[in-house]
Each structure stands twice: as structure tokens, then as C-alpha cells.
ZAMARGU-4260 file (C-alpha; in steps of 0.2 Angstrom, whole numbers, plus 5000, padded with zeros to 4 digits):
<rodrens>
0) 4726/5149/4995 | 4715/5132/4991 | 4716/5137/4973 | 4736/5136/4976 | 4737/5122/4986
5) 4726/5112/4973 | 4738/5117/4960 | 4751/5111/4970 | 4744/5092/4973 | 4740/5091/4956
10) 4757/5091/4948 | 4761/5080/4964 | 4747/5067/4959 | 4754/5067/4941 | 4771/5065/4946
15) 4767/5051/4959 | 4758/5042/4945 | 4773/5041/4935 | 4786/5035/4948 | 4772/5021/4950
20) 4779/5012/4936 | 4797/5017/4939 | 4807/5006/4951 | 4824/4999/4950 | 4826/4981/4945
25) 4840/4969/4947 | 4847/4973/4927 | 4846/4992/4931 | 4859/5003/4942 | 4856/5016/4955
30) 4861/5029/4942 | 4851/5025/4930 | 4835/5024/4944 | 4843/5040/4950 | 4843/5048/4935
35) 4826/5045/4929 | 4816/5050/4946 | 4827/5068/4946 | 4817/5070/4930 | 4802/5067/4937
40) 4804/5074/4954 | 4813/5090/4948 | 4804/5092/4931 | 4788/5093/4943 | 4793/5106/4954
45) 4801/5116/4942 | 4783/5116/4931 | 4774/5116/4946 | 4783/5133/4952 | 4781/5139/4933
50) 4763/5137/4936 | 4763/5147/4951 | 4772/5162/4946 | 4759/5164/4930 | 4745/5160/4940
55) 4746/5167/4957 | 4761/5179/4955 | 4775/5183/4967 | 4764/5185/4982 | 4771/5180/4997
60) 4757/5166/5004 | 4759/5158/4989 | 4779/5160/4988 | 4779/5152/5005 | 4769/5138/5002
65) 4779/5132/4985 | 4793/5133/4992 | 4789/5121/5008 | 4780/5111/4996 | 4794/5109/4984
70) 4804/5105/5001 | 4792/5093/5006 | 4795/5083/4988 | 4815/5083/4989 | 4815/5074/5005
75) 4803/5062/4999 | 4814/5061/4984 | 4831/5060/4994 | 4820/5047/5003 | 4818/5036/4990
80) 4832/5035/4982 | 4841/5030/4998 | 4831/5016/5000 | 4831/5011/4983 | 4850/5015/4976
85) 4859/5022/4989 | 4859/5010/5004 | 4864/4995/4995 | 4878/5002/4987 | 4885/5012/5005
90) 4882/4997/5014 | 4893/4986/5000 | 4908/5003/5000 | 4902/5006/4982 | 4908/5025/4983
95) 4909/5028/4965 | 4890/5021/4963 | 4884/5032/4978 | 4893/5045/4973 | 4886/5044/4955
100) 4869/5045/4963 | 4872/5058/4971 | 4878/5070/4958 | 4867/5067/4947 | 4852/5070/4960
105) 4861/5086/4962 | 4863/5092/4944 | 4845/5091/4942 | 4841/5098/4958 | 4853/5113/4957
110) 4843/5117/4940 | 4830/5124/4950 | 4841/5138/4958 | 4838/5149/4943 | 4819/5148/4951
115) 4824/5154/4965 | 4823/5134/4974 | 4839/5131/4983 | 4835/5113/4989 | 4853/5106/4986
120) 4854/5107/5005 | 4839/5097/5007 | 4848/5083/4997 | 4864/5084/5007 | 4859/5081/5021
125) 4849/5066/5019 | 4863/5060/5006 | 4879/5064/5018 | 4876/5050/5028 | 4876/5036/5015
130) 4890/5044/5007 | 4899/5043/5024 | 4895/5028/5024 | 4902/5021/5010 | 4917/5031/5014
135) 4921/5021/5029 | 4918/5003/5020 | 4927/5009/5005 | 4942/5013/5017 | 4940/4998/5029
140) 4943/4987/5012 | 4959/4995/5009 | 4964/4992/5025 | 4958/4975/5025 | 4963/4970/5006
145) 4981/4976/5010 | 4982/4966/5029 | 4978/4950/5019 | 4994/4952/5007 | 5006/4960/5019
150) 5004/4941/5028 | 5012/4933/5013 | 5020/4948/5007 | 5039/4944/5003 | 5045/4960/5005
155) 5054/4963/4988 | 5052/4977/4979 | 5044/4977/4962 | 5038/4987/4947 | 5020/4988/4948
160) 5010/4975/4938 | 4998/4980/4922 | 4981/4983/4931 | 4964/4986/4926 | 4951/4991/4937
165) 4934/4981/4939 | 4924/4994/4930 | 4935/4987/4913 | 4943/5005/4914 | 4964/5007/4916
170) 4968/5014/4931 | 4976/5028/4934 | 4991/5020/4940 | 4992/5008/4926 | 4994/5025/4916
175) 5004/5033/4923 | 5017/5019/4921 | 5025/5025/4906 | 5033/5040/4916 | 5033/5035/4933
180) 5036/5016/4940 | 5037/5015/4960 | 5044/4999/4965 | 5037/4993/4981 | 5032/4974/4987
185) 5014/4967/4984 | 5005/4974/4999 | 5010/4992/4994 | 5007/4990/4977 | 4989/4985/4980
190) 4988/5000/4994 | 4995/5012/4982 | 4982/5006/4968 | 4966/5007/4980 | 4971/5024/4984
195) 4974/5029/4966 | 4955/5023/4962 | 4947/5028/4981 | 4952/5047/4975 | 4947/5048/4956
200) 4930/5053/4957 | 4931/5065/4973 | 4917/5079/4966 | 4904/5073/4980 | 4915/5072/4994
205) 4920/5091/4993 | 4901/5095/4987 | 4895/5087/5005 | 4912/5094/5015 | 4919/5076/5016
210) 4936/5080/5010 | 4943/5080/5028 | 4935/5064/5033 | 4943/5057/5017 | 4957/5064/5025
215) 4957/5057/5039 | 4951/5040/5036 | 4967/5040/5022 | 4980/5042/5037 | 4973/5031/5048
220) 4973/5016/5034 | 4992/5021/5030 | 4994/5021/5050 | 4988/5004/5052 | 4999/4996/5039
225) 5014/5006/5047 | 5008/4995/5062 | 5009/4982/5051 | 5027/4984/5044 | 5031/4988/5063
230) 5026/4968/5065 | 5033/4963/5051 | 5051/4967/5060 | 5056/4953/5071 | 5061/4960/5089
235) 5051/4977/5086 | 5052/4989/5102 | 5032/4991/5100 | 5019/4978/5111 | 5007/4973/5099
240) 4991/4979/5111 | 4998/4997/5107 | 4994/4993/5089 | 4980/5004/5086 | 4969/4994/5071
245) 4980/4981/5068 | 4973/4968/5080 | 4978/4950/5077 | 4983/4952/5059 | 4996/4938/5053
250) 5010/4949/5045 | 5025/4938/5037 | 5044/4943/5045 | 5056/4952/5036 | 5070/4942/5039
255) 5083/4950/5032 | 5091/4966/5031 | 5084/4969/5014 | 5066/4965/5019 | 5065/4976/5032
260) 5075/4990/5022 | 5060/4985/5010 | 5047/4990/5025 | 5057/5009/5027 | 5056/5011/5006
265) 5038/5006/5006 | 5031/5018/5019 | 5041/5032/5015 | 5035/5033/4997 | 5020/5031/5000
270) 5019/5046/5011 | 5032/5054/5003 | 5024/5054/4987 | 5009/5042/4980 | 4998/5045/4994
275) 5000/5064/4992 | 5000/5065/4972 | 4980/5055/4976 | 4975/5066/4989 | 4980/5082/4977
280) 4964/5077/4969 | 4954/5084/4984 | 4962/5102/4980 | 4949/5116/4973 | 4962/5117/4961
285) 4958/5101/4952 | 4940/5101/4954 | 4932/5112/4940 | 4913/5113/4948 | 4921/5118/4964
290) 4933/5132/4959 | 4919/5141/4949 | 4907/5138/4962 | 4902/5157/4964 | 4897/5152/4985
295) 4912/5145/4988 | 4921/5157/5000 | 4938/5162/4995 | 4944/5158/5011 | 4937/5138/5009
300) 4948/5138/4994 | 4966/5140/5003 | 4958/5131/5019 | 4962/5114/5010 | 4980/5117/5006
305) 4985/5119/5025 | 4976/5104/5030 | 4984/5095/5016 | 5000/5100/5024 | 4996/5095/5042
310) 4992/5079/5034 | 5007/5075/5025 | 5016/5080/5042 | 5006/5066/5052 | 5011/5054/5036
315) 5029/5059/5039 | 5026/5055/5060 | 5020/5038/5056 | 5036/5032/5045 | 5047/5040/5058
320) 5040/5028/5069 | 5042/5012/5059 | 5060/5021/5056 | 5062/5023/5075 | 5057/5004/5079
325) 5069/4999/5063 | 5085/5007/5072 | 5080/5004/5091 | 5080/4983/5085 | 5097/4984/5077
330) 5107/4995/5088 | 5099/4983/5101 | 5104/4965/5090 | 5123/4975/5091 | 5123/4981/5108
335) 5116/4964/5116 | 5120/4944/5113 | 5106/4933/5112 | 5108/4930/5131 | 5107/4945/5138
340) 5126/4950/5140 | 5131/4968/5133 | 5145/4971/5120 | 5147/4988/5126 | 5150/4988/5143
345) 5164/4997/5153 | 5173/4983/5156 | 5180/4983/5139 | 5189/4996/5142 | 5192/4997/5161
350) 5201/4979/5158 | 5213/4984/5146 | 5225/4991/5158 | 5227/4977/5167 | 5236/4965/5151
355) 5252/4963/5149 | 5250/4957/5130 | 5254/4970/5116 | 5241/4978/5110 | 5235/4980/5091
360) 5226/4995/5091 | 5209/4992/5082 | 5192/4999/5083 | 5182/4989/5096 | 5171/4974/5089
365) 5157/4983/5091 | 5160/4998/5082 | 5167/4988/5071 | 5151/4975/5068 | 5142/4995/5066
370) 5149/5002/5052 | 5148/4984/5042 | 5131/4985/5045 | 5131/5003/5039 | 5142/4998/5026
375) 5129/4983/5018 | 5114/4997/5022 | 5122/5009/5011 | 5122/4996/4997 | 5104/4990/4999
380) 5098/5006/5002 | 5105/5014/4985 | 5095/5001/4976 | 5079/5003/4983 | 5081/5024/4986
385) 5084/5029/4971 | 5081/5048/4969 | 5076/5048/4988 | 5094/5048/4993 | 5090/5058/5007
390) 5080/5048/5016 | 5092/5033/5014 | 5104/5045/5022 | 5093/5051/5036 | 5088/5032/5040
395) 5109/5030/5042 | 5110/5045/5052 | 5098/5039/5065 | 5103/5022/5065 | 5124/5028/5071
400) 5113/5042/5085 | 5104/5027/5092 | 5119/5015/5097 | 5129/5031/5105 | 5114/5037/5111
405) 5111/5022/5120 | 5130/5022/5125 | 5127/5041/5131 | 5110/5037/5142 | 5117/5020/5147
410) 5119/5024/5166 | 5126/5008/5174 | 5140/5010/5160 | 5145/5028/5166 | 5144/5022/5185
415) 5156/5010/5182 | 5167/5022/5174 | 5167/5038/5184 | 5163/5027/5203 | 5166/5008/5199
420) 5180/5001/5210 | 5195/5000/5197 | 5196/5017/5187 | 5198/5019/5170 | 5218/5018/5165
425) 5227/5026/5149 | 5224/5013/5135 | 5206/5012/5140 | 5203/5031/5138 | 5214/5029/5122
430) 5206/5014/5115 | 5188/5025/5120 | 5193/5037/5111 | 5197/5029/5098 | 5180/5020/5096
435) 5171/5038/5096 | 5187/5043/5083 | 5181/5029/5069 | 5162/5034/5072 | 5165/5050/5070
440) 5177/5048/5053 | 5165/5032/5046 | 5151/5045/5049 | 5158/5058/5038 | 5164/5046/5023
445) 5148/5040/5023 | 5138/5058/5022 | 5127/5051/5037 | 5139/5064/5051 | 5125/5075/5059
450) 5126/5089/5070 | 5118/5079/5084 | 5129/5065/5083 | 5145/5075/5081 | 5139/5084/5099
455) 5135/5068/5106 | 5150/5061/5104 | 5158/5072/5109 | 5150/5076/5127 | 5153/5059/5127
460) 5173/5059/5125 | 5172/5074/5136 | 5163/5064/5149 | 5176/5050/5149 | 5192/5062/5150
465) 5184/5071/5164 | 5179/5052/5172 | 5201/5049/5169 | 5206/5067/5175 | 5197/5063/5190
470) 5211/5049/5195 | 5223/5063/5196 | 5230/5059/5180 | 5230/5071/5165 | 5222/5063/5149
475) 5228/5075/5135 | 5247/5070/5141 | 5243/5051/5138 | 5234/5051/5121 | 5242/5050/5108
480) 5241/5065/5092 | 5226/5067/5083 | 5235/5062/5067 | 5238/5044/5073 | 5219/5041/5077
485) 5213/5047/5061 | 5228/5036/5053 | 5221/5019/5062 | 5201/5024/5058 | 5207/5025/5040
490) 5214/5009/5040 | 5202/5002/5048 | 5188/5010/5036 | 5201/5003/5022 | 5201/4984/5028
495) 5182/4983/5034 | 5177/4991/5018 | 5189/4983/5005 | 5189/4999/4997 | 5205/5012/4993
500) 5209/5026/5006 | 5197/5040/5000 | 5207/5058/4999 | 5204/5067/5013 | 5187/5062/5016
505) 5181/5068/5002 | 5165/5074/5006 | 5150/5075/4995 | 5146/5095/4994 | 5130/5093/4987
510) 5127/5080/5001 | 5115/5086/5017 | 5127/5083/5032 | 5141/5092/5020 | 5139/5107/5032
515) 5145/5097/5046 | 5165/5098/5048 | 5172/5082/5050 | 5186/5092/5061 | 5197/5082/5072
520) 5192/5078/5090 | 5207/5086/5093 | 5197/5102/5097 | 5191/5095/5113 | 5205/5091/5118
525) 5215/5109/5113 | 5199/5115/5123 | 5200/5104/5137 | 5220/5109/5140 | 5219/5128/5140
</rodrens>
């Protein structure tokens, strides 16, 4: 065994002598450092087990003591070359340098598996933490870099800019521009590029089982700027103390409709699509070394498209916040004056029975203000949604729930309908229904008619002819024929709109809400009288 152990420390002598003169200088890169200790270290042991097997044979003593030799020398190697390359470039969120280091430590270390040495998971484990490490400052400098722009961001979108990356390379996104352009304002542009170049060398974070924290990290960046465009919109529902990373980060106003239609087309391409097509990179699929890794499980192979999944579902959450905070302002700018007052109150209608002046029968003011806003939105948002029409339908769809959904939850108004002192006459229930008449025929012009709107409004009508009935009266002999409502909303879309009468609604079929019958109201009513 002395003979052995003599063997041993003499290739460790000759190899210690050698690093002696090797040590990374201010001109040199941890890589190149990196690169030239593996040699050393790895050429040792790999002669040095050479040596044993000729000498002393496969013996088990012997065996035993090479390999917790040969141990001993790859954590003093994984030792060093924190020290001396890896720390400084975790600590300054060099990824790609770190990560260098770390793949090439392991190709020379993985050399010696055909020895019989598996000391890769040696390396790991003293390298995972510095890789983490660079992880987290690589992500907190998105997060940061894109904080500073968004508070001078002027929400317009724009084609992406020619970019080159520090390293003098294109990146990818630059490439890719000749086939696909995303327009998006400055601080998404600068997000979407950092991404782009966080995920191009992504071989050491599935080596070291990082690809979930890289996961993770990635959403909760993307959820911090959401928080960020949730600021940015004047009025928005949200206290800033629930804004989980944000902190006191200035964030310039969108102002005007088109800004903050600007925050929605941001967010929802970059989950819907760039941040997605990045994090693809992380798929075995795409990762040669990985996918013919003979000890990779099967099963760890489709473990990452599942998580992928759930990932992008969390991304989709997030936008349907800032989508949610987007709606709850405006229906809130239309229902209320700057005062405090309502524009929708039961009063509106419960005082219309008591003038003597002819009446002009006319969607309400409200209702009114509601589909010109739709109407402008429509506009903007073909501009800035093209081929993601959907979503620019969806963001319509909730906007028209959220006003009648407020009118449906709003309790003092149906108090003062159903129990307030004067009861609600004839032209009030008529000039109702008309109201929830327009919504309902705006709605389905507009493909932006859901199901849960259609029901809603029409519990609501329901509501209010029950609150009418209740006066003794019967409501279905006082309104007038479906025919003449549908006549009035059309007009009314016609004067609003500036545009021709559109033949029978003519409904997109291909759109997504075409499944939803804009039917009369007057099924309620032929219900309600049976």
C-alpha cells in the first residue's frame, strides 16, 4: 500500500509543480485558466490511474485508494478555479463566462469515465453554487436594466433596433429580424433581447439541474415588469405595497389610450410568444449533449415539457392581471365623475317617469361613452394586434363584462330599484332595456359577444322586469317589439360609429365568439310570459 500511495503523491508533486507557474492574470480569461489547469489536473489523474492499473492491478485496496485520491484532486481543482475564474465572474453575472468554465472543467473531467472515475459529480457540486449565482445577478440586471427604461419609456410600439451583443457577436434577435419583427416599446425590446442572449448558452444549466431555477427566476422578472406596466396605468386598482419587486421604481404614465393599449400588446407577446420561443432552448430537444446522454432517464426528458407548460400558464396569469387592472380603470373612468358621482345609477331611470317632455329614445350616455370607447380600442388595437387578434378581442370582451358586471354586483343600485321609495315605471324599464339591448347588439357587431356577458345581461333584464312586475304591473304588455329596439341600437351603432348599417349583423364565422347567437332578447321575454 506504501508503494501505491508513493505512486500516488508523485504524479501529485509533478502536477503541483506545474500549476506553480500557472495562474490567471489580468490579460488572460477564466477559460483560458480553466482550460489549462483541467489539463493538468485531469491528465494527472488519468496517468496516475494508468499507472496504477499496470502496476498494482485491479485490486481492491489500491482501487479504493485511487479513487479517493483522484477525489481528493477534483475538489482541490473545483477549489481553485472558483477562487481564481469562477467567483469573480458569478459575483459580476457573467453566466456565459462561468458557464464556459464550467463546461470545459467537465469535458475534461468526463474524459476519465472510460477509467472507470466518475468525478463530474464532484465538480457539480462545488460549481452549482457559483453558477447559481451568476444566475440570480444575470436575472436581477434584466430586471433592473428594463426598470430603468420603462421610467422614460414612451410607450410606442417599434420595430426592434439593429443590435450587437458586447461579445461583437449579432444577436440572436437581431437575426432573426429578417422573418420575424415584434414591435414593442423600448423597455420590452431591451427585455426581449436580455432574454434572447440569458438563454443561448443553456448546456450548464441542464447539466447542474438549473433549468427550473432558470425558470423560475425568468417568470418572476416578467412579473415584476407586469408590475411595472400595472403602474404605469394612471388610476390602476393595485396598491403599490402589493407590488412584489417593484419597490419605488419611477415608471412613466401611459397617458393615453394607445399607451396603455401599448402596456396590454407588450406583455402579452412577450408571454405569448418571445419569452416561450427563449426558454424552448432549455428543451432536451435542443440540446445535443443532453439528449444523447445515455444516464439521462427517459422520464427527465418529458419532465421539462410539462413544467414548460405550467410556466407559460403562470406567464398568461400575470398578463391577465395587468389586463384585469386595464379594464377595472376604464369601466371605473365611465361609471364615475371625477367627483365621486355615478353615471349609472338608478335614478336615471327611476326619473324618467316622472317628465312630461317627449322623449327621444336613445341609448343612455353611458352606454353610449362605452361603445365609443370600444369603438377607438377596436382601431388601436388592430394596429398593434396584428395576427393576435384574438387577444385584442378577449381584452374587449372583458372590458363590456366589467362595466355590466359592476352594474350586476352593484347593490345600492338594485336596492334602489326593487325597495327604494318610488318604483321603477314603464319608460324606465323600456329605456333599461334598451341600454342592455345596444350592449348586447354593439357586442355581437363587434365579435367581442361572450357567453358570459350574453347571461349576464340577461339576469340582469330579468332582474329588472321581475323588480317592475313586482309594482303589480305586467312588463311584457308595456314594452314595446323586439323589432323596435334592435331598429333604435342599430341607429344608434350607425350615428356613433359613422359607419353604414351592417346586414344583419354580419357576423364573422371564423371569429371566436361566432358561436354565440346574437338572438333577440325577446327570448326572455316569450319565457317570462308563458
Amino acid at each position: 500500500p506504501r508503494a501505491h500511495s508513493l505512486l500516488l503523491n508523485a504524479h501529485y508533486q509533478r502536477y503541483q509543480y506545474n500549476i506553480q507557474s500557472l495562474r490567471p492574470s489580468s490579460t488572460s480569461y477564466g477559460g483560458a485558466y480553466t482550460a489549462a489547469l483541467s489539463q493538468l489536473v485531469f491528465s494527472a489523474i488519468a496517468q496516475a490511474t494508468s499507472d496504477s492499473l499496470a502496476i498494482f492491478g485491479k485490486e481492491r485496496a489500491y482501487t479504493s485508494e485511487l479513487v479517493i485520491w483522484a477525489t481528493k484532486q477534483t475538489e482541490a481543482f473545483a477549489l481553485l478555479v472558483k477562487s481564481r475564474a469562477l467567483a469573480s465572474s458569478a459575483a459580476a453575472g457573467g453566466l456565459r463566462a462561468a458557464a464556459e468554465c464550467v463546461q470545459i472543467a467537465l469535458g475534461h473531467c468526463s474524459l476519465l469515465e472510460a477509467r472507470g472515475l466518475a468525478l463530474c459529480p464532484v465538480l457539480l457540486k462545488h460549481f452549482r453554487p457559483s453558477v447559481e449565482q451568476a444566475l440570480d445577478v444575470n436575472l436581477k440586471r434584466i430586471e433592473e436594466s428594463t426598470a430603468a427604461l420603462a421610467a422614460a419609456d414612451d410607450w410606442e410600439l417599434r420595430y426592434p433596433p439593429a443590435v450587437t451583443r458586447q461579445s461583437g457577436r449579432p444577436s440572436s434577435t437581431s437575426i432573426g429580424t429578417t422573418t420575424y419583427q415584434p414591435k414593442l416599446s423600448s423597455s420590452a425590446h431591451r427585455f426581449n433581447l436580455m432574454v434572447q442572449e440569458f438563454f443561448e448558452d443553456v448546456g450548464p444549466l441542464l447539466s447542474m439541474q438549473l433549468g427550473g431555477k432558470a425558470l423560475e427566476g425568468l417568470f418572476q422578472v416578467f412579473n415584476s415588469y407586469v408590475n411595472m406596466l400595472i403602474k404605469a396605468l394612471p388610476g390602476s386598482m393595485e396598491e403599490e405595497a402589493n407590488y412584489e419587486g417593484s419597490g419605488n421604481k419611477i415608471v412613466r404614465m401611459a397617458e393615453t389610450e394607445a399607451q396603455q393599449i401599448a402596456l396590454l400588446a407588450n406583455a402579452s407577446l412577450l408571454a405569448d410568444e418571445l419569452l416561450p420561443r427563449a426558454v424552448m432552448k432549455l428543451s432536451p430537444l435542443n440540446q445535443a449533449n443532453y439528449k444523447d446522454d445515455p444516464g439521462r432517464r427517459p422520464a427527465d426528458r418529458q419532465n421539462r415539457h410539462p413544467e414548460q407548460r405550467e410556466w407559460k400558464r403562470r406567464l398568461v396569469n400575470s398578463v391577465d392581471r395587468l389586463k384585469d387592472s386595464f379594464c377595472q380603470q376604464h369601466a371605473l373612468d365611465l361609471i364615475f365623475t371625477e367627483d365621486g358621482d355615478s353615471h349609472l345609477s338608478a335614478d336615471m331611470y327611476i326619473n324618467m317617469d316622472g317628465k312630461v317632455d317627449e322623449i327621444e329614445w336613445f341609448p343612455s350616455p353611458i352606454f353610449q361613452e362605452l361603445y365609443a370607447k370600444l369603438n377607438r380600442m377596436t382601431g388601436i388595437a388592430a394596429d398593434m394586434f396584428v395576427g393576435r387578434e384574438r387577444f385584442a378581442t378577449s381584452l374587449l370582451m372583458r372590458l363590456t363584462e366589467t362595466v355590466i358586471l359592476w352594474l350586476s354586483e352593484d347593490q345600492s343600485f338594485w336596492d334602489d330599484i326593487e325597495e327604494g321609495p318610488r318604483p321603477l315605471g314603464p319608460l324606465g324599464l323600456q329605456q333599461f332595456y334598451l341600454d342592455m339591448k345596444f350592449v348586447i347588439c354593439f357586442a355581437s357587431q363587434g365579435h367581442y359577444l361572450s357567453r358570459n356577458l350574453h347571461r349576464v345581461v340577461n339576469e340582469i333584464i330579468s332582474k329588472a322586469m321581475a323588480a317592475f312586475a313586482a309594482t303589480g304591473m305586467d312588463p311584457y304588455s308595456i314594452l314595446p317589439e323586439d323589432d323596435w329596439f334592435t331598429d333604435i341600437c342599430q341607429e344608434a351603432i350607425e350615428r356613433l360609429s359613422g359607419k353604414p348599417k351592417a346586414a344583419n349583423g354580419d357576423r364573422d364565422p371564423n371569429s371566436p365568439t361566432a358561436s354565440v347567437s346574437a338572438q333577440s332578447i325577446s327570448s326572455i321575454r316569450s319565457h317570462g310570459s308563458s
